[in-house]
C-alpha positions, 0 to 999 in steps of 0.5 A, spaced: 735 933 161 734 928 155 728 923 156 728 916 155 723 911 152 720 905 157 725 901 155 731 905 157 734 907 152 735 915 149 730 918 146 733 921 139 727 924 136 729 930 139 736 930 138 736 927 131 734 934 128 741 937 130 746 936 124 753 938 127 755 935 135 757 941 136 750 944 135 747 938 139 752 939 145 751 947 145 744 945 145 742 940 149 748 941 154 751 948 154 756 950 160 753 943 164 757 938 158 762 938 163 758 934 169 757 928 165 761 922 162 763 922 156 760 915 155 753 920 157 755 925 152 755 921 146 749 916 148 743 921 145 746 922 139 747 917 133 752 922 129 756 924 135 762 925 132 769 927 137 773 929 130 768 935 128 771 941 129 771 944 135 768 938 139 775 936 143 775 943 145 769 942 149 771 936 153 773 935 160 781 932 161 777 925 163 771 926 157 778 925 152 781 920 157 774 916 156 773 918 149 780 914 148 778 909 149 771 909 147 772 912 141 778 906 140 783 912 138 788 906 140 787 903 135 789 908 130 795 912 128 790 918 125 786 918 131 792 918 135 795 924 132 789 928 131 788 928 139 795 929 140 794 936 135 790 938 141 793 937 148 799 939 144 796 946 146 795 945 153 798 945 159 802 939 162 796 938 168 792 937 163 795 932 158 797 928 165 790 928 167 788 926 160 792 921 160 791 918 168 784 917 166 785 913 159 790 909 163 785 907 169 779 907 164 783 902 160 786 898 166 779 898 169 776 895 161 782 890 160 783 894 153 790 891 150 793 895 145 794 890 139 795 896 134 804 897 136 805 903 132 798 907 135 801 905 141 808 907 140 805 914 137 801 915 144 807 914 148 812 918 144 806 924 143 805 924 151 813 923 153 814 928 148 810 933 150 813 932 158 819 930 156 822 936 160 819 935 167 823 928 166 829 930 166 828 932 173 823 925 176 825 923 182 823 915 184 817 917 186 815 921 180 818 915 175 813 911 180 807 915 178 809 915 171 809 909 170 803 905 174 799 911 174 800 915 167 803 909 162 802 902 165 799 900 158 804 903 155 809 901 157 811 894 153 812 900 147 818 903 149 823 904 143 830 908 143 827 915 142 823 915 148 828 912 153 832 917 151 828 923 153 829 919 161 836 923 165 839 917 168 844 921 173 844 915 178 843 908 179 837 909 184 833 912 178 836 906 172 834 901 177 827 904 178 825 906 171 828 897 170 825 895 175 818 898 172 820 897 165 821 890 167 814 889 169 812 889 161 817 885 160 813 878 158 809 884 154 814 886 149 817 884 142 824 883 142 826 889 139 823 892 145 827 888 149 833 888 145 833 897 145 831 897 153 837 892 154 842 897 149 839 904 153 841 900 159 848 898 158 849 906 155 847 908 162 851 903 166 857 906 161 856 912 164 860 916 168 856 918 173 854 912 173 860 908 172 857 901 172 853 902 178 858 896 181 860 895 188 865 891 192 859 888 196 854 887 191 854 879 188 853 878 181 846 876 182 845 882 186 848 887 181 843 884 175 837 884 179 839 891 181 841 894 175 837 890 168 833 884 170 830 881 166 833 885 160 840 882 161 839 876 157 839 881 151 846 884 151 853 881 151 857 878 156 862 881 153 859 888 153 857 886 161 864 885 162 865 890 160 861 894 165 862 889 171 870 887 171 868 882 176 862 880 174 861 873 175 858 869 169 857 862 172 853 865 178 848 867 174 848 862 168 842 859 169 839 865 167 843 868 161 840 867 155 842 862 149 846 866 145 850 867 151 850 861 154 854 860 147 858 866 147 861 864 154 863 857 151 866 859 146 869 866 147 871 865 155 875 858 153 870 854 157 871 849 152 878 847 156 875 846 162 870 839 163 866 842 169 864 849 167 862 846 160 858 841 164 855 846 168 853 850 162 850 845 158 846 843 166 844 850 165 839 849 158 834 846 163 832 853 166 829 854 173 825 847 172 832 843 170 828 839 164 831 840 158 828 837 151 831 834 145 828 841 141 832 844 146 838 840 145 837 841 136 836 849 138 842 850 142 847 846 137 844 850 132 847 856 135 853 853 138 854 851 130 854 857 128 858 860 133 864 856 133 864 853 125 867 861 125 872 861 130 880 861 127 882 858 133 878 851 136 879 850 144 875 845 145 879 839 149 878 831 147 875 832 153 870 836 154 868 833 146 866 827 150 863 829 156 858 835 152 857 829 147 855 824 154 850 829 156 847 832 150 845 825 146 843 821 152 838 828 154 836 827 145 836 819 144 831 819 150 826 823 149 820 820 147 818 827 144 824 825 138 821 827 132 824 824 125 825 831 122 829 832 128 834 826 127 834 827 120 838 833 121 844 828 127 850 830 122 849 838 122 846 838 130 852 834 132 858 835 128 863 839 133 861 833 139 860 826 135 867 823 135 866 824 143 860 819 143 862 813 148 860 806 147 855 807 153 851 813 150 851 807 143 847 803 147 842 808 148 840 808 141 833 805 141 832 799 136 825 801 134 827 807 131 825 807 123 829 805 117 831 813 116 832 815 123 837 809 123 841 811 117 840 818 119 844 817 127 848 811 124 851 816 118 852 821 124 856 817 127 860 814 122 862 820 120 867 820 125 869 814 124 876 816 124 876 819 131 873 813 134 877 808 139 877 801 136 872 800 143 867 805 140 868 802 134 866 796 136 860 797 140 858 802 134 857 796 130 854 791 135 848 795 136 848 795 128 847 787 129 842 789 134 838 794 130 838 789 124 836 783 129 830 786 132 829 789 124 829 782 122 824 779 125 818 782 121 823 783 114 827 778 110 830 784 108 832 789 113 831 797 112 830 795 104 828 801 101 835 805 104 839 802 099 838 798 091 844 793 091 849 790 094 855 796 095 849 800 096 847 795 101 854 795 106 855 803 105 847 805 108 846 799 113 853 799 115 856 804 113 864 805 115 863 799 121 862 794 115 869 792 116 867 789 122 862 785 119 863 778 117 861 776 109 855 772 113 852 778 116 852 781 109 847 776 108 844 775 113 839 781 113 839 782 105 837 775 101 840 776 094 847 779 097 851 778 090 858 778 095 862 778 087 859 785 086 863 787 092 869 785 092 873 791 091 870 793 098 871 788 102 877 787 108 883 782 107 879 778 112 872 778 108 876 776 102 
């Protein structure tokens, strides 16, 4: 045994003369290599170098488990491949053990794989080298492999390794999900997206056929058969699979794009109370929807529907998602002015359904930009609003301008330059509503000769 100085710690003076480590492993340890740790092995000798040739060979199914971790192999593609060129050569018992080892070790050391394509490569390796005996795993051996063999790897699932799994029933589909899905939070989105693709392709199946049945609520099925990856495919293709399948039941856990896709490929647009339970639905478990939410859902919503040749959304259900989402927007304190520069574009397809109650919501100690930015929204669906709109629109104008006016002569002066410019950014198309007084009122040098062209007969 290799003695160790009164501090602890190894003495090397005797190992330090070996200029190989297989020379200091033959030499020091010989056939008794095998009764230490792998961390013990490599303590007493600086130069120990697990890559030289010939080393690997000599240790133990748990001292290359250790080892991977020790030596960070994870961390590296090139050291992934060199370990694999050796248990390539080995029986299935052995890779298995190696690989129950490196998983308890690294459970036990808290190690997180960062390096994704490293990780990726040892999975790929190690299903590879197994991918025959999977073709028959029962539950219990998918049990196994997952929570014993591969729990830190599992968040690096990709297309080719999910392919080498033989789903012959639903029992096996749910439980590779069910483990899969405990890596869920840990995986890219092109992780989820790939396991969602394999898992529609098994309910497709024949075999399968969807693994539906008469008594199984949708809820049931989703939990059964995707969880949480079913918020990664379409509704279209899941319909596809579960004619029956119920999208409102589960609404509040599908995901944005299909939230959008229900509205605006369902003809959910016709009807009030589904487009109203949808938009509820933006809110999640916990039911707080924020302004961004709002921006990010009408950007998608946006997107979707500008491209539909046939637009179904009723004067209706324009007027109730408008209610809904601006009064959610105007009252957020968490507004930002980036946010409601952008009013217009996030409310094209709702704002003529604006109502005179959500205009009196606009806040009066919104900045001069933000003024211009909610009221130009508004006013860009001029046409489309009742008189009665119109003319709580431009009342709270008058308020806006009055509360303005206390602390300016002239109100919100940097928007405009002149007198024209003045009536078409302060009060944009409700100027018709506006007396010639109320013109001057908030601008002192109003010059009325200038704009005589765009006045009504009454201004006149």
């Amino acid at each position: 045994m290799i003695d160790k100085n009164s501090d602890g710690v190894a003495d090397n003076k005797c190992t330090n003369q070996e200029t190989s480590t297989i020379s200091y492993i033959d030499g020091y340890f010989a056939d008794y290599s095998v009764d230490i740790s792998y961390e013990q092995l490599t303590s007493y000798f600086s130069n120990f170098d697990v890559f030289e040739t010939g080393v690997i060979q000599k240790l133990t199914s748990d001292q290359i488990g250790d080892m991977i971790v020790q030596e960070n192999v994870y961390e590296s593609e090139e050291k992934v491949t060199k370990v694999f060129e050796y248990l390539q050569t080995q029986t299935i018992e052995i890779v298995d053990a190696v690989m129950t080892r490196f998983s308890n070790t690294s459970f036990s050391k808290n190690i997180q794989i960062e390096n994704a394509a490293a990780g990726e490569k040892i999975l790929e390796y190690y299903l590879n080298i197994i991918k025959t005996e999977i073709t028959t795993y029962t539950t219990t051996d998918i049990t196994l492999l997952f929570e014993i063999k591969i729990r830190i790897l599992v968040k690096f699932f990709c297309q080719v390794t999910l392919s080498w799994f033989s789903v012959e029933t639903c029992d096996i589909n749910s439980a590779i999900v069910e483990h899969l899905n405990k890596a869920f939070s840990e995986m890219s989105d092109s992780t989820r997206t790939a396991i969602a693709n394999w898992i529609l392709s098994n309910l497709k199946s024949s075999k399968l056929n969807g693994c539906t049945s008469d008594s199984t609520t949708t809820t049931e099925w989703v939990v059964n058969t995707m969880k949480d990856f079913f918020q990664y495919t379409t509704l279209k293709d899941v319909i596809q699979i579960n004619p029956q399948f119920d999208v409102l039941e589960v609404i509040r856990w599908t995901s944005l794009s299909q939230k959008v896709e229900y509205l605006c490929d369902f003809n959910a647009l016709t009807n009030r109370n589904v487009t109203i339970t949808v938009l509820e639905s933006l809110g999640g478990e916990d039911n707080v929807i924020s302004a961004q939410e709002v921006v990010t859902f009408l950007t998608e919503f946006n997107a979707v529907y500008e491209k539909l040749n046939v637009k179904t959304m009723t004067t209706e259900v324009q007027q109730d998602g408008m209610t809904y989402l601006f009064d959610i927007y105007i009252s957020d304190d968490s507004l930002t002015e980036e946010q409601i520069s952008y009013f217009q574009e996030s409310f094209t397809y709702f704002v003529a359904g604006i109502t005179s109650e959500s205009v009196k919501k606009i806040p009066n100690n919104v900045n001069c930009d933000s003024y211009k930015s909610l009221f130009g929204g508004i006013s860009s669906a001029y046409d489309y609003l009742s008189d009665n709109v119109r003319e709580s629109v431009f009342n709270q104008i008058i308020n806006y301008l009055d509360f303005q006016d206390s602390s300016s002569s002239d109100v919100c002066s940097s928007l405009y330059t002149d007198s024209r410019s003045y009536i078409q950014i302060i009060f944009q198309r409700f100027a018709s509503e506006a007396t010639i007084y109320e013109f001057e009122k908030y601008y002192s040098t109003f010059d009325s000769y200038s704009c005589l062209d765009v006045f009504t007969g009454t201004q006149l």
